[in-house]
N, C-alpha and C positions, 0 to 999 in steps of 0.2 A: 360208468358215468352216472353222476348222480343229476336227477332229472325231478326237481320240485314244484310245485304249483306256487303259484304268489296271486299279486294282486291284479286285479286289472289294470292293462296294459295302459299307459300315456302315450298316444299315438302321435305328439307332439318334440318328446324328445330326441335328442341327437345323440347319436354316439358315435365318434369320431372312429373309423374301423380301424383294427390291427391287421392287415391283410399280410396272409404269407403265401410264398409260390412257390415252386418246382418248376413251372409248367408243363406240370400234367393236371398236378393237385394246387387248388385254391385255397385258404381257410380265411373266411371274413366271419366276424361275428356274425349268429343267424339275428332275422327282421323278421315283422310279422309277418310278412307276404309270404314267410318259409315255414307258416305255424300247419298248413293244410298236412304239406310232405312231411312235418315232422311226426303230427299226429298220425299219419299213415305208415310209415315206418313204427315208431315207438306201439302198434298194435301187434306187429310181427311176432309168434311165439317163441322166435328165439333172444329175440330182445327182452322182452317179456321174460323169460327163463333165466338169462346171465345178468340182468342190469337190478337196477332199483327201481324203473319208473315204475310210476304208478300203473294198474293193473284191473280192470280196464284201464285203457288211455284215451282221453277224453279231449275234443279240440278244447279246452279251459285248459286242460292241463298244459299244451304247448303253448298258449296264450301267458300263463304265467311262466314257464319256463324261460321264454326270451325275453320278457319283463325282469328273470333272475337278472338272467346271464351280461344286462344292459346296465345291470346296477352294478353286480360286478366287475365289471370293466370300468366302471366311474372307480370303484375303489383300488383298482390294480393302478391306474394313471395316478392317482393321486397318494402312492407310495404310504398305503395302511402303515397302523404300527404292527410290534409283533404281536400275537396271540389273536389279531383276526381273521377268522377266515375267509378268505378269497379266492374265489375260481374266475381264470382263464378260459375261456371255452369258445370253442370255435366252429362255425358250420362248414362242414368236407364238400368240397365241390369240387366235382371232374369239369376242370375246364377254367374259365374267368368266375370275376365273385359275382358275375348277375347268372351262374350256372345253376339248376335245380340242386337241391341238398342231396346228397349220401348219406350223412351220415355226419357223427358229432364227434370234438377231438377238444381235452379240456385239461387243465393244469391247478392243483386244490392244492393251495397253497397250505402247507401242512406247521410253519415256524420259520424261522432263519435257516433260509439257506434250503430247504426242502420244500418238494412238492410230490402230491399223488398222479400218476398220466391215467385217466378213462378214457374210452373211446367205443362206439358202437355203429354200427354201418349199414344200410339198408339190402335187406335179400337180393334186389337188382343188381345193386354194385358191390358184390363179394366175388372174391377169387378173383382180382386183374391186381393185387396189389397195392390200392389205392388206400387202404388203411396207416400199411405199413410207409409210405410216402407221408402221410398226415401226421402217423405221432413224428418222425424224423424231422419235419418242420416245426412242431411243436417241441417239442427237444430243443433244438439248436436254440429256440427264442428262449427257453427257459433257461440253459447255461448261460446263455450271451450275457457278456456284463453289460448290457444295453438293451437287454430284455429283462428276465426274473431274476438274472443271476443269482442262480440254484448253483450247489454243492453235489446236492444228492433228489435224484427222482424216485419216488418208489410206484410198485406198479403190485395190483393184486386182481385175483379174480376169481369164481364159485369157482370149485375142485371141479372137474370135469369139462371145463372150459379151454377144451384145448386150440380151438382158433385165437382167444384173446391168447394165449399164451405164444402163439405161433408169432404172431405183431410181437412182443414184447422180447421175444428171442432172436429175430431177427435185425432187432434196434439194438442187441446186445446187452441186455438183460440177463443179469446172474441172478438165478433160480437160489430162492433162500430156504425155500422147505412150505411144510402145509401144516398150517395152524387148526386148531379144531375152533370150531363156532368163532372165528373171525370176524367174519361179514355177515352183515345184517342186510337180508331182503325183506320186507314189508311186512315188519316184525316177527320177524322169525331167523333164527343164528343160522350159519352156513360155512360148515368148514371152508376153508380159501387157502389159493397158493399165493405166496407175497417173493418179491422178487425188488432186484434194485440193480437201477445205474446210475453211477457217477460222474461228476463231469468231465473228464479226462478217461474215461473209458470208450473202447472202440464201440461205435455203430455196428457192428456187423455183429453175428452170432461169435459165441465166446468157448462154444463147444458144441459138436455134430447133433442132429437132433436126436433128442427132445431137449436133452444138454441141463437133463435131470435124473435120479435113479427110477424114476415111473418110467412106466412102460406106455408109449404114446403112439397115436398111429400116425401116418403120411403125414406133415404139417400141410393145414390147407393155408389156399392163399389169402391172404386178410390183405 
């Protein structure tokens, strides 16, 4: 998930939410009242390790962050052209949307027809699942002809990152191989596995684990 600082926040505007359910799992855009738990979460070493935030993570930095994620949601509603980019992103709540955050679940709009899935979850709420419920409602909005109507999703993450891959295998996710210096963490390259699903492909895993030629331990629960 890419996770940027911006400008300070306009604690005056409105953003009309995109709220998704399961009920288990919530996804409303995050608010500033959710800048505290973000900031507290986005400090965690393993966030910290697999993602891009920024490094320390600084409450400014979740301040701008949901100042992004506010803008872009004015530009997903208002149907950009092609070639800009825009993220979907969404804050993970076990429960209703006044529920505290988990954790973050986001759609980067990549050209026609495609998009990236991020996603990162808080140490509290890892291993019930509740990841894997978030990108699966994030998914279904982004094929929906009444959501992104996406073609193709693509999904990547640092080489070693076998919980995000665990989420990404279990939403049915075909493993496409590992690229050398891929992704970029905070200036510096990072080999990454890159992987893809499509819109007519099943939800569920598409081959026994790891359901790649590496050798991967127990999948944990995301």
């Amino acid at each position: 998930m890419r996770c940027r600082p911006g400008t300070a926040p306009c604690e005056h505007r409105e953003v009309r939410p995109h709220i998704l359910s399961d009920d288990v799992v919530t996804l409303s855009p995050p608010v500033f009242a959710d800048c505290d738990a973000i900031a507290e979460a986005c400090q965690d070493p393993e966030v910290a390790a697999w993602t891009t935030v920024p490094s320390p993570y600084l409450p400014e930095h979740a301040r701008g962050f949901v100042t992004h994620v506010q803008d872009a949601w004015a530009l997903v509603r208002s149907n950009p052209p092609a070639g800009l980019e825009v993220e979907a992103t969404w804050a993970v709540r076990q429960g209703g949307s006044e529920a505290p955050v988990a954790g973050m679940v986001g759609l980067r709009l990549e050209g026609t027809g495609s998009a990236e899935l991020g996603y990162w979850l808080a140490p509290h709420d890892r291993g019930r699942g509740l990841m894997r419920r978030a990108a699966l409602l994030a998914l279904d909005f982004g094929f929906a002809p009444d959501g992104l109507d996406l073609e193709r999703v693509a999904w990547q993450a640092f080489v070693g990152n076998w919980a995000s891959w665990s989420v990404a295998w279990r939403c049915g996710f075909t493993f496409e191989g590992q690229v050398r210096g891929h992704g970029l963490q905070r200036g510096k390259r990072r080999d990454a596995w890159l992987g893809t699903l499509l819109r007519d492909d099943p939800r569920e895993p598409r081959a026994p684990w790891p359901g790649t030629a590496l050798v991967a331990p127990t999948p944990p629960e995301g």
